[in-house]
N, CA, C and O atoms as a GROMACS GRO file, in nm:
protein
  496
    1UNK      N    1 -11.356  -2.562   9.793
    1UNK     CA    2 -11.331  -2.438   9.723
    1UNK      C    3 -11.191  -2.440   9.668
    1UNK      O    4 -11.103  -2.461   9.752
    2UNK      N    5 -11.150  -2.423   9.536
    2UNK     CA    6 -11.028  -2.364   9.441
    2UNK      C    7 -11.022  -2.224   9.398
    2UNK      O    8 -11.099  -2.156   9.331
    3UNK      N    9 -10.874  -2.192   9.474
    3UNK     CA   10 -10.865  -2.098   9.399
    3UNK      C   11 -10.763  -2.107   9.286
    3UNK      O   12 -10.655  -2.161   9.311
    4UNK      N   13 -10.782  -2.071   9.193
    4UNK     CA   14 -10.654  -2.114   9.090
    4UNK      C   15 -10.605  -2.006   8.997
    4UNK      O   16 -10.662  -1.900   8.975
    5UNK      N   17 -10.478  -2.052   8.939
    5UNK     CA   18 -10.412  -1.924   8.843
    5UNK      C   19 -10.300  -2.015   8.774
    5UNK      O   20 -10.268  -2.133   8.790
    6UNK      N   21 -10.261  -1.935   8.707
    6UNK     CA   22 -10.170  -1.965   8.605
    6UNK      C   23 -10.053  -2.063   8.671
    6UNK      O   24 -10.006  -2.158   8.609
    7UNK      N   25 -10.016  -2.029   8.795
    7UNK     CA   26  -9.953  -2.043   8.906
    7UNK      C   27  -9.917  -2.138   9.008
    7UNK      O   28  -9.821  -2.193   9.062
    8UNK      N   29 -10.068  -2.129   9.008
    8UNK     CA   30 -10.057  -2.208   9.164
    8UNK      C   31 -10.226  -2.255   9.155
    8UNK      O   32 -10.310  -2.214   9.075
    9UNK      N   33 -10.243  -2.355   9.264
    9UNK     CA   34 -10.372  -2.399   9.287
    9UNK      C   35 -10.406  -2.441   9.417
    9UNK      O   36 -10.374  -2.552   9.460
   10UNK      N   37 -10.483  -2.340   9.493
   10UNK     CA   38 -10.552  -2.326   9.621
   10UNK      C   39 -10.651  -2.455   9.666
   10UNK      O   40 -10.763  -2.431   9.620
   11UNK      N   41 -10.652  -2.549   9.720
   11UNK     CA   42 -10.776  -2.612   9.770
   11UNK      C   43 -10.802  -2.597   9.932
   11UNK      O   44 -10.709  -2.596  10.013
   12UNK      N   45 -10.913  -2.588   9.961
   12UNK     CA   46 -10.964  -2.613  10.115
   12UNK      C   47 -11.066  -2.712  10.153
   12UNK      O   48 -11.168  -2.735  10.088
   13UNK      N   49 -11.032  -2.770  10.262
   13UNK     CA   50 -11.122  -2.850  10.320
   13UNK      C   51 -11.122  -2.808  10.493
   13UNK      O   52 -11.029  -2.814  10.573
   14UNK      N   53 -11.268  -2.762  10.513
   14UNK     CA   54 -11.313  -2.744  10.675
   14UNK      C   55 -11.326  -2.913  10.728
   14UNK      O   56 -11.408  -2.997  10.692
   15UNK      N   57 -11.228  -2.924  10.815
   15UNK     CA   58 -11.240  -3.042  10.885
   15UNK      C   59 -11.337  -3.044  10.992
   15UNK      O   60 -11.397  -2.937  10.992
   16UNK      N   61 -11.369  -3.107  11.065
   16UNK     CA   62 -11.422  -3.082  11.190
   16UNK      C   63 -11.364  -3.008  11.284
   16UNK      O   64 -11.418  -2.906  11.325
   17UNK      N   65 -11.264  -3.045  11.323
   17UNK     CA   66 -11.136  -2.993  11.459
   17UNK      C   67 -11.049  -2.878  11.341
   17UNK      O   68 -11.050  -2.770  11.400
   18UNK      N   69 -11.007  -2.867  11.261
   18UNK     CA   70 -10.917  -2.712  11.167
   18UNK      C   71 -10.962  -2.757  11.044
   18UNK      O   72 -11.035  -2.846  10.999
   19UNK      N   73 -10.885  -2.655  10.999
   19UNK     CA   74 -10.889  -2.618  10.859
   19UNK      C   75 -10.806  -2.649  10.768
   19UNK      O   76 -10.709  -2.572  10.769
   20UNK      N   77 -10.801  -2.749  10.670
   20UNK     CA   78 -10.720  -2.816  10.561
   20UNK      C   79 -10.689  -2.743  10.432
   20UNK      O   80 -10.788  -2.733  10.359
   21UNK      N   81 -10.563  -2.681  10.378
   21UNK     CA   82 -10.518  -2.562  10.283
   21UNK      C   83 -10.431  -2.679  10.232
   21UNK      O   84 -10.367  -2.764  10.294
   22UNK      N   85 -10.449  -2.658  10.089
   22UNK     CA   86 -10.359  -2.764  10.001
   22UNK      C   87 -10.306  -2.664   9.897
   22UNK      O   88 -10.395  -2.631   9.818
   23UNK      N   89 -10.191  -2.607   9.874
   23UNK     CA   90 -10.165  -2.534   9.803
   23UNK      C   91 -10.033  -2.616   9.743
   23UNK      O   92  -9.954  -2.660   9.826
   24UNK      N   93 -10.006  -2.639   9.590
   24UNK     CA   94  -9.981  -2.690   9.433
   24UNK      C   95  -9.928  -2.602   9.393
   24UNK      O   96  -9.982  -2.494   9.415
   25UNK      N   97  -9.795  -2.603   9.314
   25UNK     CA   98  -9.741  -2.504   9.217
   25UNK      C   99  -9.606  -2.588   9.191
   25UNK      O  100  -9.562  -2.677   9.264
   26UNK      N  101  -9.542  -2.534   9.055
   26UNK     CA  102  -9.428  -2.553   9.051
   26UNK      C  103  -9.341  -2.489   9.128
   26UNK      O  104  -9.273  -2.550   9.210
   27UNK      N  105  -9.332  -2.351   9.109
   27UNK     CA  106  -9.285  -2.223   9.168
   27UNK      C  107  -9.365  -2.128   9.241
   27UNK      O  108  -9.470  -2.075   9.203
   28UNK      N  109  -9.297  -2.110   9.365
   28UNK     CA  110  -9.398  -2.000   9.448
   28UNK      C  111  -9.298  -1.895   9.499
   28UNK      O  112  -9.203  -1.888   9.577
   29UNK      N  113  -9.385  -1.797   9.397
   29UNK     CA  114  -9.253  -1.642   9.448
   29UNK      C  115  -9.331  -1.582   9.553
   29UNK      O  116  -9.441  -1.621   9.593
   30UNK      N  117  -9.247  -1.462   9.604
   30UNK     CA  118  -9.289  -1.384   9.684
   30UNK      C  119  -9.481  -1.331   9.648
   30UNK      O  120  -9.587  -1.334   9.712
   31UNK      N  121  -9.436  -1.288   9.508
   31UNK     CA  122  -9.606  -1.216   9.449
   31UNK      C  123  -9.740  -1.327   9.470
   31UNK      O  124  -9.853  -1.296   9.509
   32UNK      N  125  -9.703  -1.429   9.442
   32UNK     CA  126  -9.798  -1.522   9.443
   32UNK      C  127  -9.802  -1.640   9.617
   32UNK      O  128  -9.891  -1.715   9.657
   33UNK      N  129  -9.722  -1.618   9.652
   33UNK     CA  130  -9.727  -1.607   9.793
   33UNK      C  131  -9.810  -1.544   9.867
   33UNK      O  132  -9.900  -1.597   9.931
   34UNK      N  133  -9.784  -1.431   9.862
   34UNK     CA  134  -9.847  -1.296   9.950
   34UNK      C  135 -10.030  -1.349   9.877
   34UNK      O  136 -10.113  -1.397   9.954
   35UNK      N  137 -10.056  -1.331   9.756
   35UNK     CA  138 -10.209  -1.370   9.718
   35UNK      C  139 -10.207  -1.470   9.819
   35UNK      O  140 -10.250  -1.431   9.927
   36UNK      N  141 -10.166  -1.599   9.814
   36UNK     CA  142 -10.189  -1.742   9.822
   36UNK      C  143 -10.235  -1.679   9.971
   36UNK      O  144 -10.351  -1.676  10.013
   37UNK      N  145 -10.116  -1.630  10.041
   37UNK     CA  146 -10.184  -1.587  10.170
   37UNK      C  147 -10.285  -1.522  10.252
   37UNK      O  148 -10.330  -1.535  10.366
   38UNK      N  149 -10.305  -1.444  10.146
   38UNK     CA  150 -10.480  -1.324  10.144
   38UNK      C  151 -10.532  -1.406  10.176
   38UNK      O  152 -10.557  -1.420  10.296
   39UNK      N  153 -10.580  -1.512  10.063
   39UNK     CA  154 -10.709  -1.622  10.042
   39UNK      C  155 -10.738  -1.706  10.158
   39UNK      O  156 -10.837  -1.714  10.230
   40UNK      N  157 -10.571  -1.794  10.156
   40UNK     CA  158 -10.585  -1.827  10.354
   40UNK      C  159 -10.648  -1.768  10.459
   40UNK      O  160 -10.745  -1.827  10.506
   41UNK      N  161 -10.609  -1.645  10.515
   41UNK     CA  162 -10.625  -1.611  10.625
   41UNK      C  163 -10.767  -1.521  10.595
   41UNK      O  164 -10.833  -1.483  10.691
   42UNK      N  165 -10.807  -1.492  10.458
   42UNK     CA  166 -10.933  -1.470  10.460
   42UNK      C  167 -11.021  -1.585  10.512
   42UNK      O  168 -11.108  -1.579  10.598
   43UNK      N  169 -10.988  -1.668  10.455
   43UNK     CA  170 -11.093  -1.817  10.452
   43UNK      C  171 -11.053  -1.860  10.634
   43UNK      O  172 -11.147  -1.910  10.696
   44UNK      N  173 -10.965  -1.847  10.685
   44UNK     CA  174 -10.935  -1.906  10.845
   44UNK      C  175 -11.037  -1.721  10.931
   44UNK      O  176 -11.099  -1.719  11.037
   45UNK      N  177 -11.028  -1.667  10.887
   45UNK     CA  178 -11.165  -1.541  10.912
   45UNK      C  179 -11.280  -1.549  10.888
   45UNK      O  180 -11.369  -1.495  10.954
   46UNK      N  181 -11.301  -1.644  10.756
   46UNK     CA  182 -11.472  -1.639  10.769
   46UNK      C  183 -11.534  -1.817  10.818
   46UNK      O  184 -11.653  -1.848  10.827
   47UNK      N  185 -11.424  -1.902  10.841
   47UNK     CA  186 -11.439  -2.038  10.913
   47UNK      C  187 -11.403  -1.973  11.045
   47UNK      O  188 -11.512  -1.991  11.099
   48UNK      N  189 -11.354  -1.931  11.107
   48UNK     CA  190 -11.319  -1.886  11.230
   48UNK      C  191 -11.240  -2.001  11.295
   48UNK      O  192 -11.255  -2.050  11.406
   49UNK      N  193 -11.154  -2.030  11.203
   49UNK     CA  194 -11.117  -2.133  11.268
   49UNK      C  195 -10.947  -2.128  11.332
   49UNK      O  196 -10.859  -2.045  11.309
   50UNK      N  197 -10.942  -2.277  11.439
   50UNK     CA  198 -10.825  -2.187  11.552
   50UNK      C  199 -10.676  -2.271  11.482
   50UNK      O  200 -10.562  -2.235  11.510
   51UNK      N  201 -10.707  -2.381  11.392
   51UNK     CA  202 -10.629  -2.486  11.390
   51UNK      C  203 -10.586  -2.532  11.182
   51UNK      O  204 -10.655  -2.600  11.106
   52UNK      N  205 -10.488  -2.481  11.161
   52UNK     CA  206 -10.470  -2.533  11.033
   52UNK      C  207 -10.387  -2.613  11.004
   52UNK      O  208 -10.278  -2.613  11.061
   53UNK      N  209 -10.421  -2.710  10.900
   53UNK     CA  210 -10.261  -2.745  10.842
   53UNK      C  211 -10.274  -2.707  10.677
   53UNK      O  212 -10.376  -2.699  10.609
   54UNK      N  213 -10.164  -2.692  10.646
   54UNK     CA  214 -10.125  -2.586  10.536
   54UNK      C  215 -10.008  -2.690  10.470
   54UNK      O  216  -9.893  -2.696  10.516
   55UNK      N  217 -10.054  -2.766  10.359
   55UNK     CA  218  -9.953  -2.868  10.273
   55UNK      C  219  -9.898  -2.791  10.146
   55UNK      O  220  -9.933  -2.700  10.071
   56UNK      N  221  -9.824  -2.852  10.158
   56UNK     CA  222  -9.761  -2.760  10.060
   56UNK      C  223  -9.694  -2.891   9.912
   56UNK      O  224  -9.602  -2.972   9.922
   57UNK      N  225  -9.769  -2.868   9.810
   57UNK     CA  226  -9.721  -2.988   9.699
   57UNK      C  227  -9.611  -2.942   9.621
   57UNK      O  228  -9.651  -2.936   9.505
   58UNK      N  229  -9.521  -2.916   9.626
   58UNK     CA  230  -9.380  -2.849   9.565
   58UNK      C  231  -9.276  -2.886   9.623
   58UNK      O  232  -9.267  -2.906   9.744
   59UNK      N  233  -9.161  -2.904   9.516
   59UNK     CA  234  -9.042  -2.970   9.541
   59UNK      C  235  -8.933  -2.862   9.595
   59UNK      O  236  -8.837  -2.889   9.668
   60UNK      N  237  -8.969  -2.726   9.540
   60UNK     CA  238  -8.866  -2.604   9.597
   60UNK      C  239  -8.906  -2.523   9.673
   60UNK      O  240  -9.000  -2.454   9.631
   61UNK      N  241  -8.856  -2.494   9.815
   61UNK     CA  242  -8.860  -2.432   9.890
   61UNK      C  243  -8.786  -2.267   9.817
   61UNK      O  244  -8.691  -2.251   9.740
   62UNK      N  245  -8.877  -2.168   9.882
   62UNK     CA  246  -8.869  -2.016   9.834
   62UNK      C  247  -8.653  -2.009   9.917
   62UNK      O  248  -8.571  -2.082   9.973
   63UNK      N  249  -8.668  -1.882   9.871
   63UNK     CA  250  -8.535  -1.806   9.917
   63UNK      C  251  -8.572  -1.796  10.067
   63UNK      O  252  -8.683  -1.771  10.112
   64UNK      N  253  -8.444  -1.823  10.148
   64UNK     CA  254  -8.512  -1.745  10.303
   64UNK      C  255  -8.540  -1.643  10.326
   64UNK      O  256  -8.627  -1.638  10.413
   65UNK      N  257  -8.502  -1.531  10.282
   65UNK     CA  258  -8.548  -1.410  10.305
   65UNK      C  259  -8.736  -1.415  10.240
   65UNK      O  260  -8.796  -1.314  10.277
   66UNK      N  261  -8.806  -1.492  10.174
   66UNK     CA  262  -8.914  -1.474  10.082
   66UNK      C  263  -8.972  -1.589  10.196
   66UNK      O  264  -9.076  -1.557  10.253
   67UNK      N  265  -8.927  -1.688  10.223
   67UNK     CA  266  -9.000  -1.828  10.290
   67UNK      C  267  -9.023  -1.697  10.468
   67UNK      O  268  -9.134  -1.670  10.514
   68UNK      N  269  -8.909  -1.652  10.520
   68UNK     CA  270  -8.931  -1.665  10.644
   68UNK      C  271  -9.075  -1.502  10.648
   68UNK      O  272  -9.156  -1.490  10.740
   69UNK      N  273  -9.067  -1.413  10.538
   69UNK     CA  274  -9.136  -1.307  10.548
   69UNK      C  275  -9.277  -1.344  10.497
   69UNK      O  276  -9.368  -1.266  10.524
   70UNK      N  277  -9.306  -1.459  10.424
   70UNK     CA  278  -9.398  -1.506  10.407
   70UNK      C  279  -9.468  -1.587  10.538
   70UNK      O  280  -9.571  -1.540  10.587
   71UNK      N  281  -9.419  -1.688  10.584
   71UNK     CA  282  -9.436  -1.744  10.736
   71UNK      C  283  -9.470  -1.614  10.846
   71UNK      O  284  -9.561  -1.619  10.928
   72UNK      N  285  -9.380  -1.506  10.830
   72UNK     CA  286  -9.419  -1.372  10.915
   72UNK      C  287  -9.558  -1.332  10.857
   72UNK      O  288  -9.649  -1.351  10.938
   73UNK      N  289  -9.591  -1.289  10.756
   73UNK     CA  290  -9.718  -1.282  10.725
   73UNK      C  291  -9.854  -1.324  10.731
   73UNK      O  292  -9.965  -1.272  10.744
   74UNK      N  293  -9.788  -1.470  10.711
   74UNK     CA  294  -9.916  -1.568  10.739
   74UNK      C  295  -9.947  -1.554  10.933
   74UNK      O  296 -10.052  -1.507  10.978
   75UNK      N  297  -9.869  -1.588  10.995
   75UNK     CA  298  -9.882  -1.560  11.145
   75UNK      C  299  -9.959  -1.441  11.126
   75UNK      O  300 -10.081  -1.453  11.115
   76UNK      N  301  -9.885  -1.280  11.117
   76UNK     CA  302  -9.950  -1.240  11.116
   76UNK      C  303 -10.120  -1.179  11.075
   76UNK      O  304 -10.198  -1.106  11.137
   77UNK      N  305 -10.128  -1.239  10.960
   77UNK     CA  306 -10.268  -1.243  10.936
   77UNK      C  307 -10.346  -1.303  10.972
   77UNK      O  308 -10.462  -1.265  10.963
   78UNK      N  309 -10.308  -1.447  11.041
   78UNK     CA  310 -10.381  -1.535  11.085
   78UNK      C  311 -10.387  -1.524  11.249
   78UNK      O  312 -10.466  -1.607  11.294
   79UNK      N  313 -10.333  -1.457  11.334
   79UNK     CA  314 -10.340  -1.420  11.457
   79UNK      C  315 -10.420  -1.533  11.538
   79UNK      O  316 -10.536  -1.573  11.527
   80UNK      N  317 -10.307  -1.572  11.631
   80UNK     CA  318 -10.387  -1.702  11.737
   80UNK      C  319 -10.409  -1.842  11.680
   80UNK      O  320 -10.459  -1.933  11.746
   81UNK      N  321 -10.365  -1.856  11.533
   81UNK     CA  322 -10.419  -1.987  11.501
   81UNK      C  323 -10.269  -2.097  11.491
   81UNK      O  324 -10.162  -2.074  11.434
   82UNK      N  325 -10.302  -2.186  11.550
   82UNK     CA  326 -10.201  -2.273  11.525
   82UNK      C  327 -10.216  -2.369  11.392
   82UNK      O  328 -10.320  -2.421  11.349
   83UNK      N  329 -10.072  -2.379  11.338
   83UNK     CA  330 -10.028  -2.389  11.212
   83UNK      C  331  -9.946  -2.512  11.171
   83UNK      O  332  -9.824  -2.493  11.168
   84UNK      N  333  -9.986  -2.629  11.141
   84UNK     CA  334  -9.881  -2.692  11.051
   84UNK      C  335  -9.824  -2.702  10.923
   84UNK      O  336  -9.897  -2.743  10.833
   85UNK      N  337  -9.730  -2.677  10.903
   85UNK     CA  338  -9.680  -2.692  10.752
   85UNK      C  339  -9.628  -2.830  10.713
   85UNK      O  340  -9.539  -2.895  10.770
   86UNK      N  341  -9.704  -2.865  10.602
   86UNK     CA  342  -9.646  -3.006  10.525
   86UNK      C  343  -9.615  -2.964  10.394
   86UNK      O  344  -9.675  -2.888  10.317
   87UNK      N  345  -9.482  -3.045  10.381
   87UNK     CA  346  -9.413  -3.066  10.270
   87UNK      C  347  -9.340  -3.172  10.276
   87UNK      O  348  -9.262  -3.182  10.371
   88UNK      N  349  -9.352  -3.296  10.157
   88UNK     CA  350  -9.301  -3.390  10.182
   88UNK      C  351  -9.172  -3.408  10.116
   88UNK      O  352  -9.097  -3.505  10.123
   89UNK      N  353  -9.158  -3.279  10.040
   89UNK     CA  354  -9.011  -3.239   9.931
   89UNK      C  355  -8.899  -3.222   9.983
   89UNK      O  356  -8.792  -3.252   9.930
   90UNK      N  357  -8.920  -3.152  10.131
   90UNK     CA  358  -8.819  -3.100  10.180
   90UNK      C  359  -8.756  -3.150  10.290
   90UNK      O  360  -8.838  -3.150  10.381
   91UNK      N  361  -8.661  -3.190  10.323
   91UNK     CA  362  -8.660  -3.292  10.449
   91UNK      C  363  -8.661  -3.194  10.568
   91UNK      O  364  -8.606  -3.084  10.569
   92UNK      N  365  -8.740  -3.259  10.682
   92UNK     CA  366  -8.771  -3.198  10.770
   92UNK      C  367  -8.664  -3.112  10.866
   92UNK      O  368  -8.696  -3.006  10.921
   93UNK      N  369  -8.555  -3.165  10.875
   93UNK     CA  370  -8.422  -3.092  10.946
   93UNK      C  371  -8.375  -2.997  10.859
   93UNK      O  372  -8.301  -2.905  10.894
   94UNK      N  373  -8.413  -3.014  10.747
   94UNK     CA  374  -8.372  -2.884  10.636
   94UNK      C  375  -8.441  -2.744  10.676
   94UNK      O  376  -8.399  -2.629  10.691
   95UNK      N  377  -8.570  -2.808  10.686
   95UNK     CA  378  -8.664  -2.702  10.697
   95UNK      C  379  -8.692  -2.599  10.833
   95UNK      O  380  -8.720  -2.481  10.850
   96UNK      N  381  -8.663  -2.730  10.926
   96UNK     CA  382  -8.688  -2.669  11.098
   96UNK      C  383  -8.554  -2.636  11.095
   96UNK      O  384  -8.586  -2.533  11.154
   97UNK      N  385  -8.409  -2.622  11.079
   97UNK     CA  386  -8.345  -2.562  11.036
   97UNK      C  387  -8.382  -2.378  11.018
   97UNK      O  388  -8.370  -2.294  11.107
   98UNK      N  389  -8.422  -2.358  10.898
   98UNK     CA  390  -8.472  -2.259  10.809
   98UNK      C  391  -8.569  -2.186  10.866
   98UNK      O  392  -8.566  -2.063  10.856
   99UNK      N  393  -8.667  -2.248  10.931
   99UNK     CA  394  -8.730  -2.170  11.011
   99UNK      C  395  -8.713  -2.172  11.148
   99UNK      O  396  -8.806  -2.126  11.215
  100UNK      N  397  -8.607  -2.217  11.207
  100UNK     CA  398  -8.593  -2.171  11.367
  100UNK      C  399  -8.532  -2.004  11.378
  100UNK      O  400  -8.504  -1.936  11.477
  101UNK      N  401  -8.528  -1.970  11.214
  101UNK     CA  402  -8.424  -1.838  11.224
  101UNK      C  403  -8.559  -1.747  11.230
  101UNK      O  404  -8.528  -1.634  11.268
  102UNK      N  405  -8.676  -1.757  11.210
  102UNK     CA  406  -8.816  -1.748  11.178
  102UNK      C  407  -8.872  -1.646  11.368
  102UNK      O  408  -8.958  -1.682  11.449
  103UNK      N  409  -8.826  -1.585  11.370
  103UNK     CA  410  -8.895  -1.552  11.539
  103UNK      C  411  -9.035  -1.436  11.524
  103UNK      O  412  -9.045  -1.314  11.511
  104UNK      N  413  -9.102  -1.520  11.532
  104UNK     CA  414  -9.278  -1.477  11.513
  104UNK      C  415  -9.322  -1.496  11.644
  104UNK      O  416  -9.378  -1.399  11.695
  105UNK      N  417  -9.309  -1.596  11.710
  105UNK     CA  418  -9.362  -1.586  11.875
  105UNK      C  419  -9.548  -1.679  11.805
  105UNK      O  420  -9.656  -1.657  11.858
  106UNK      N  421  -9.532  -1.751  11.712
  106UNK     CA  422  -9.646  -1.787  11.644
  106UNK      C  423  -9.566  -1.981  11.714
  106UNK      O  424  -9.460  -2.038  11.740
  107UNK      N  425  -9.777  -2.010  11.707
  107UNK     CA  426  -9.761  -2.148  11.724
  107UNK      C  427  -9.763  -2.262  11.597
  107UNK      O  428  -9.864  -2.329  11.575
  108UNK      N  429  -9.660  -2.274  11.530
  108UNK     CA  430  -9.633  -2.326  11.411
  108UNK      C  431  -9.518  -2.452  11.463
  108UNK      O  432  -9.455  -2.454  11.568
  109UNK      N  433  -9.516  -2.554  11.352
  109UNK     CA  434  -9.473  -2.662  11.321
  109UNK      C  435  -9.420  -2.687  11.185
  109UNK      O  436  -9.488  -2.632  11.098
  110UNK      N  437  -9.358  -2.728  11.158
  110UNK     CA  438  -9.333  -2.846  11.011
  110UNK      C  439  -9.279  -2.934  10.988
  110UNK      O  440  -9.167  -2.961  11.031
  111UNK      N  441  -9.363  -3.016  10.898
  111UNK     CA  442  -9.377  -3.171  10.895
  111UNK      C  443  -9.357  -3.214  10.776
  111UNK      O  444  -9.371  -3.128  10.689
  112UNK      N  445  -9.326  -3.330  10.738
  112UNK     CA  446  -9.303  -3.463  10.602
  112UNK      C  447  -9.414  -3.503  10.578
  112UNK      O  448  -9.449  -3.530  10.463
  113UNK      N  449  -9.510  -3.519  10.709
  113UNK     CA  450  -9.604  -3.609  10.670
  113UNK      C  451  -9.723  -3.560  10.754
  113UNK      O  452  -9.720  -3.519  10.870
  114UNK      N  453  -9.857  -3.575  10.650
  114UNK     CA  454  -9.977  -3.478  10.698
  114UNK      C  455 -10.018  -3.541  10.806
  114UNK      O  456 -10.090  -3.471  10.877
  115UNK      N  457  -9.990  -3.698  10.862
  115UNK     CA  458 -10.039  -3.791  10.994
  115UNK      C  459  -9.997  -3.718  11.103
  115UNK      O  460 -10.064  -3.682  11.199
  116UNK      N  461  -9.839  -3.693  11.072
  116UNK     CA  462  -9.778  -3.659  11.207
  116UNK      C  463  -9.801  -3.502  11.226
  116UNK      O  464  -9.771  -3.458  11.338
  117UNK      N  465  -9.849  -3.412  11.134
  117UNK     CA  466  -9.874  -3.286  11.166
  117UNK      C  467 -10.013  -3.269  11.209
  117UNK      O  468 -10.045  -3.166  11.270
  118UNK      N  469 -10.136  -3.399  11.172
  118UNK     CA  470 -10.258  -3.401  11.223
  118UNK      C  471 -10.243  -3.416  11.352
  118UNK      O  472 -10.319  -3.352  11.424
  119UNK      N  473 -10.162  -3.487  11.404
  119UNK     CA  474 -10.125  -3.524  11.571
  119UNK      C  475 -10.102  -3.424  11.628
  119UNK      O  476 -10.152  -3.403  11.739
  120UNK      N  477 -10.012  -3.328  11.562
  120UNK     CA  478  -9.954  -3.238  11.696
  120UNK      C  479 -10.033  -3.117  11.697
  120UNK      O  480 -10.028  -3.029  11.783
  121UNK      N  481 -10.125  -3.120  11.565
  121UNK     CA  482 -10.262  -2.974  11.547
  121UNK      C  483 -10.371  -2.977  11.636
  121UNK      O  484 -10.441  -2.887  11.682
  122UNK      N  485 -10.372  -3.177  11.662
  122UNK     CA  486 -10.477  -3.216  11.756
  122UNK      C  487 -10.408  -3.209  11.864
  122UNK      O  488 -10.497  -3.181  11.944
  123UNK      N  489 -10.282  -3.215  11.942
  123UNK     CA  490 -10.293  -3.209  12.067
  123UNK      C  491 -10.239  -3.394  12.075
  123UNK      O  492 -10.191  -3.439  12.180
  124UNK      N  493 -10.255  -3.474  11.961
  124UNK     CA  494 -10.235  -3.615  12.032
  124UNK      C  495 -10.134  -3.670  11.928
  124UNK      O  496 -10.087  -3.783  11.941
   0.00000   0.00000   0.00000
């Protein structure tokens, strides 16, 4: 399934063990964020599923105030599901950085590389 816009471009794949979100854009603001996030946590509601990873194909990371209230959102809409974020744009100490300021009490991660975020979504 795609969802797409002028914007940005949504893909999903139901894995066996979670749920695979590939979300594409040049730029991702707050407005198209918040959508991007509807569609997610709709689709992790009607897969029922407990386990995502969430890639992200873009070279710029949002503002922190927009990245960490977006991450608050997604937790919250997605309630109970554990979360990896991939981006291979951003270096990873940049990012876990950026979001340790992030206090959701949510079981989230982020990663460089979709191998090593499949490992820690699985448990191995």
């Amino acid at each position: 399934m795609a969802i797409s816009s002028i914007e940005s471009d949504l893909t999903f794949d139901e894995r066996p063990e979670y749920l695979y979100a590939r979300i594409s854009a040049k730029d991702l603001d707050r407005k198209t964020a918040l959508d991007v996030l509807g569609e997610i946590s709709l689709k992790c509601a009607t897969t029922r599923c407990k386990r995502m990873l969430l890639e992200r194909e873009m070279s710029e990371i949002m503002a922190d105030e927009h990245l960490f209230a977006s991450i608050k959102d997604l937790v919250e809409m997605s309630g109970g599901i554990r979360i990896a974020f991939v981006n291979p744009h951003v270096p990873t100490e940049e990012a876990r950085k950026r979001l340790s300021k992030c206090k959701t009490g949510a079981d989230f991660k982020y990663f460089n590389d979709a191998e090593e975020a499949q490992r820690w979504l699985l448990g191995y």
